[in-house]
C-alpha positions as CSV (number, residue, x, y, z in Angstrom):
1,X,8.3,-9.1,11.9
2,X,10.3,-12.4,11.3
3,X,8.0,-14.1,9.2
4,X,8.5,-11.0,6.7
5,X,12.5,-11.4,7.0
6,X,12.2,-15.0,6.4
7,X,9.7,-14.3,3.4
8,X,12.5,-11.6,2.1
9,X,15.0,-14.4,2.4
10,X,13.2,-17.4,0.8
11,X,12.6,-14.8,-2.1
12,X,16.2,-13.9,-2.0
13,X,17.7,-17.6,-2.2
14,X,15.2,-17.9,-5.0
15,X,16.1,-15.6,-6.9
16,X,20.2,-15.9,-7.2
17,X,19.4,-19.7,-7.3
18,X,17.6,-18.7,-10.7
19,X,20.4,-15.9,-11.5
20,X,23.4,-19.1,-10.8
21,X,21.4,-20.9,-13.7
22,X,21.1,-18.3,-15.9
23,X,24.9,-18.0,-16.1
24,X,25.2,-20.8,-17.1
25,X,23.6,-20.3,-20.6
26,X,25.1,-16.9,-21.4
27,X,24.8,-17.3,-25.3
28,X,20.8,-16.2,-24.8
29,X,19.1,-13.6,-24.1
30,X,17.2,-13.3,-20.9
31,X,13.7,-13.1,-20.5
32,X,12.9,-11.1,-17.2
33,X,9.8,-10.8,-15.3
34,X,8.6,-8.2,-12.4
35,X,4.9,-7.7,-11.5
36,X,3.0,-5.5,-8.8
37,X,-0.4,-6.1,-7.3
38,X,-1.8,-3.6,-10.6
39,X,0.8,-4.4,-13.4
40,X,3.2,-7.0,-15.1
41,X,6.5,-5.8,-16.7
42,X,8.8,-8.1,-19.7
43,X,11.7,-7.5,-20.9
44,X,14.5,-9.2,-22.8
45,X,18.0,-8.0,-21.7
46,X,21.2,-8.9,-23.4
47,X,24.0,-9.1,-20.2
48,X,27.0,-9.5,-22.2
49,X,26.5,-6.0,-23.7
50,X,24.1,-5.0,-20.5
51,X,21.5,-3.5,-22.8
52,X,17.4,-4.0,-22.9
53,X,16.2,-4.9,-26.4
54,X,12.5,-5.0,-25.9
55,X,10.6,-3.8,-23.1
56,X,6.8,-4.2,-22.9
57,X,4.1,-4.3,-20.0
58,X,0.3,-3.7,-19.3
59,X,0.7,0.0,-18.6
60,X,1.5,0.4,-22.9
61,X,-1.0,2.0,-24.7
62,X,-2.4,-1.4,-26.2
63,X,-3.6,-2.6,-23.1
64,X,-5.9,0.3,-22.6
65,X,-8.8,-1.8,-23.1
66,X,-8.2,-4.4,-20.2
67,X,-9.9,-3.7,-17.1
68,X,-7.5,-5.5,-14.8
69,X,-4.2,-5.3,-15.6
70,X,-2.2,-7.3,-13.2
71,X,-4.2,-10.5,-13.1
72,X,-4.1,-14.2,-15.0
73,X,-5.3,-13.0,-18.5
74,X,-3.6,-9.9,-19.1
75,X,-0.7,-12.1,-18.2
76,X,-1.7,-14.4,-21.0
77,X,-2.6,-11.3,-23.0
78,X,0.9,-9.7,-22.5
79,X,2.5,-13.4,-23.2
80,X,0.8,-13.2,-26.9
81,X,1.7,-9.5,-27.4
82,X,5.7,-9.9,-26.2
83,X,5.9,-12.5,-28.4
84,X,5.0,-11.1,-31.1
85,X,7.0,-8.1,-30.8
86,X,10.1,-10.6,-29.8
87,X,9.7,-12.6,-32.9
88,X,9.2,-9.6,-35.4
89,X,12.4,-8.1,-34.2
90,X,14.2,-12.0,-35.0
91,X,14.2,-12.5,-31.1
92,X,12.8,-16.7,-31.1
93,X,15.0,-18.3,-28.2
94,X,15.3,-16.7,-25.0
95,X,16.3,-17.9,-21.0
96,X,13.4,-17.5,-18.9
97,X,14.1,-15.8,-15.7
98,X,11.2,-15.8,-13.4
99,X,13.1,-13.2,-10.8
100,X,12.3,-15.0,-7.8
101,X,9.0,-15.8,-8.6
102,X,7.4,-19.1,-8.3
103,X,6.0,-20.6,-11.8
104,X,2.6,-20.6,-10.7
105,X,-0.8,-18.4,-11.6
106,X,0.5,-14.8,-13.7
107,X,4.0,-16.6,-14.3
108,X,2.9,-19.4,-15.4
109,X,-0.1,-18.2,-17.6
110,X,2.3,-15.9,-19.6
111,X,5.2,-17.8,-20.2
112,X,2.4,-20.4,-21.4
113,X,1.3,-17.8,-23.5
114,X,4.5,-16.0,-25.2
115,X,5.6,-20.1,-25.6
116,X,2.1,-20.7,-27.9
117,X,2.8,-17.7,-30.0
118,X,6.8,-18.8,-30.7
119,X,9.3,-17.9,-27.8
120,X,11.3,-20.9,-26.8
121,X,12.6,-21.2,-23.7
C-alpha cells in the first residue's frame, strides 16, 4: 500500500513541478497530454480565457483503422494528425505539458512526431 502512495506522490510533485513552469510562459498555448492503458488524449487549452481550442485523440473516427490504439505508433500517428489540425487552424507554437508524465516511450514518440510535422515547442 505505500509504495502506491509514494507512486501517487512522485507523480504529484511531477506534475505541479511541470504546472510551476508552465506559468511561467503564459503568452502560449498549452499543449496537454493524458493517456490510458487503450488510448492517448491532446489537447491545446488557452488558460487565460480557460477554453479548449483543439481536442483530438485515438478514439476519433480517423483512427479507426489502427489496431492498437494506446501504444508507440499511434502516438506518433496522433503526433502527425494534431499537428496538422494545430497548424491549419494558425496554432504553430505551443508549451508542452507532459501532465506528470515522464518524456519517455508514447510521450516522447508523439511530441517527436507533432514537432516533425510543425508544432514548436
Amino acid at each position: 500500500m505505500e509504495k502506491t502512495k509514494l507512486k501517487k506522490k512522485r507523480t504529484l510533485r511531477r506534475k505541479l513541478h511541470i504546472k510551476r513552469k508552465i506559468k511561467a510562459t503564459s503568452n502560449r498555448l498549452r499543449l496537454c497530454i493524458s493517456k490510458s492503458n487503450k488510448y492517448f488524449y491532446v489537447q491545446i487549452i488557452d488558460d487565460l480565457k480557460k477554453v479548449t481550442l483543439i481536442g483530438l485523440s485515438t478514439l476519433a473516427e480517423e483512427f479507426k483503422d489502427l489496431k492498437n490504439k494506446g501504444n508507440i505508433s499511434a502516438a506518433k500517428v496522433l503526433g502527425k494528425s494534431f499537428a496538422e489540425k494545430a497548424i491549419s487552424k494558425g496554432i504553430k507554437q505551443v508549451v508542452f505539458d507532459r501532465n506528470g508524465y515522464l518524456y519517455h516511450g508514447k510521450i516522447k514518440a508523439f511530441a517527436d512526431a507533432a514537432r516533425e510535422n510543425g508544432l514548436d515547442f
